[in-house]
N, C-alpha and C positions, 0 to 999 in steps of 0.2 A: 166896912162902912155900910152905913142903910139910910134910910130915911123914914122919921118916926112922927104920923101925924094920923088921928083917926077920919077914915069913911065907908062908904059900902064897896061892896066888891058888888060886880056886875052880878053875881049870884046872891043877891043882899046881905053878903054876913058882913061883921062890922071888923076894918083891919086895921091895924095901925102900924105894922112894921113890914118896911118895902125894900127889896133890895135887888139893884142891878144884876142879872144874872148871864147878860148874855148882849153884846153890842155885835149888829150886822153894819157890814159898809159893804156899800156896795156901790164902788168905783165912779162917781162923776154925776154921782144921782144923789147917796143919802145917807143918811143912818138910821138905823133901828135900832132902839135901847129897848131890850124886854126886864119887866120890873116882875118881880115875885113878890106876892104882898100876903103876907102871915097874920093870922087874932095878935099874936104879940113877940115879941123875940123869943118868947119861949121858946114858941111852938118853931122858930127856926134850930132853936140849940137841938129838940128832940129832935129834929131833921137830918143834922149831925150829928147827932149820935144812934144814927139807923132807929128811929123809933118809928111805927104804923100809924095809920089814921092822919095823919097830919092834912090839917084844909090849909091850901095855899091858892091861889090863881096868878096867871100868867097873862100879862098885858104888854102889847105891843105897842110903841109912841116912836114913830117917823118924825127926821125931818123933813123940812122941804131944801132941800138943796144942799148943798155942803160948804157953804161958806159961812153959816155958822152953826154945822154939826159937830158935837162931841167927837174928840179920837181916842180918848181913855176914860178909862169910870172916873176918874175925878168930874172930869168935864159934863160928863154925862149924869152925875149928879146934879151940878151947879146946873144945867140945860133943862132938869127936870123943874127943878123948883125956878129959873126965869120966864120956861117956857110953857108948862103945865098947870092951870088955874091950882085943880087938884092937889097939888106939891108943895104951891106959894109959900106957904107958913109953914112947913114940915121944917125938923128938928134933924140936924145931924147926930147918929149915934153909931 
């Protein structure tokens, strides 16, 4: 699963394919969902299948507390786009 919606990456390139790569919990505080955001699913398949060069970025999104933080990437999808202006309109793919 990802999330398919174009913007800049902090480094201005233009991304459109996002995908959960890594959820922190951390016990009675919170969750971290770190998002990888690729130019396009391509550029993730060449990821998978060990190609070079590949531009991605890595983005960290907290919550605040844990009563309504994500515990699985399902959730943590659905959290992205309620909770992330960013995400709002993004596409399941």
């Amino acid at each position: 699963m990802a999330l398919e919606i174009e913007k800049r990456s902090n480094g201005g390139v233009l991304v459109s394919y996002h995908r959960i790569m890594q959820l922190d919990i951390e016990t009675n505080v919170g969750v971290s969902a770190w998002v990888r955001s690729y130019v396009d699913a391509s550029e993730r398949q060449r990821e998978l299948d060990g190609g070079d060069g590949i531009y991605h970025e890595d983005v960290r999104y907290s919550t605040e507390g844990m009563e309504s933080a994500p515990l699985t990437v399902e959730e943590a999808y659905a959290w992205l786009k309620t909770e992330r202006p960013e995400f709002a309109d993004a596409e399941d793919c």
